[in-house]
VOSEDREN-104864 format. One record per residue: x, y, z of N, C-alpha, C in turn; residue in one letter. Coordinates in steps of 0.1 Angstrom, whole numbers, plus 5000, padded with zeros to 4 digits. Layout:
// VOSEDREN-104864
XYZXYZXYZA...
This chain:
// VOSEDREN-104864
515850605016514850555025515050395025X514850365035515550165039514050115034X514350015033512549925021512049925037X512349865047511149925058510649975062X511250125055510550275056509550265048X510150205033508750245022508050095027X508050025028506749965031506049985041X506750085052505150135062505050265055X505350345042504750475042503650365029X504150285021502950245016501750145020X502250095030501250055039500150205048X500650275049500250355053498850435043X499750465035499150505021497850425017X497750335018496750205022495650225029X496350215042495350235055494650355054X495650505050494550615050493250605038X493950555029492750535020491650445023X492250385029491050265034489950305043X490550425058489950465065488550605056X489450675047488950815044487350735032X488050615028486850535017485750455028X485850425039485150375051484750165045X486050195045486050045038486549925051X486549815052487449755067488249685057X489349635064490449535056489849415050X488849345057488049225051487049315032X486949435034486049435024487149485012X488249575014489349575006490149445001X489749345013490549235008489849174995X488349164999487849064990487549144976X487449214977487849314961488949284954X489949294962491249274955491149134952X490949024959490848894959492248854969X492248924979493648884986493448905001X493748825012493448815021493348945032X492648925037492449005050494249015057X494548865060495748915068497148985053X496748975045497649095033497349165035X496449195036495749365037496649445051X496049355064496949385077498649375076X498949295075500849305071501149405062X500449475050500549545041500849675052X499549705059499049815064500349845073X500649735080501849755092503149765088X503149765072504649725069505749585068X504949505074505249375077505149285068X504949325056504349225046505349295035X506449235026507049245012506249285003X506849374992505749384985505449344974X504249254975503649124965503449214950X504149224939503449344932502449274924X501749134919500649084915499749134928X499649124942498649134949498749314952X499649344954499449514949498949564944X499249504928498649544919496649524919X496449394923494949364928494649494938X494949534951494949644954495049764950X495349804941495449904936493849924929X493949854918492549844912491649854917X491649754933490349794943490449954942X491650004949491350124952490950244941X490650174928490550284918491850354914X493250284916494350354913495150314908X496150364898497150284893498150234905X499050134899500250064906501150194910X501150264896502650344901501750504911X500650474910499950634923500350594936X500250414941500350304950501650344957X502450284948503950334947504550414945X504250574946504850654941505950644958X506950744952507850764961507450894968X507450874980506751004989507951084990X508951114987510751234986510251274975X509751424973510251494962511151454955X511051444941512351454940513451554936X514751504940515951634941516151634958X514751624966515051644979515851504987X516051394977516051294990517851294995X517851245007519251285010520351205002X521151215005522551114997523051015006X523250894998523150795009524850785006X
């Protein structure tokens, strides 16, 4: 998977939690203590990933760094590069 893949499936990963918790990106932001537009770059993929401000994310969300980050390929399944 190319790092532009995993940063929109963890951006993603993000956003559904965000939506399913009924939280908006301003209220996840200021939990974590990290801006609104992190939250949105995060969500789109567009944003590197900060692992001090991840990490602050994560905690908002009640989750460890590595649930955050897990790798969504089974593993054994992912193809051969």
């Amino acid at each position: 998977m190319s790092d532009a893949a995993y940063r929109r499936v963890v951006g993603k990963r993000i956003r559904v939690w965000r939506v399913l918790h009924e939280r908006s990106q301003d209220e996840l932001a200021a939990a974590a203590g990290v801006t609104r537009n992190f939250v949105s770059a995060i969500e789109r993929g567009a944003q590197g990933l900060d692992a001090v401000r991840l990490r602050r994310l994560a905690a908002a969300m009640d989750m460890s760094l590595a649930e955050l980050l897990a790798d969504p390929e089974p593993a054994g399944l992912t193809a051969r590069r």
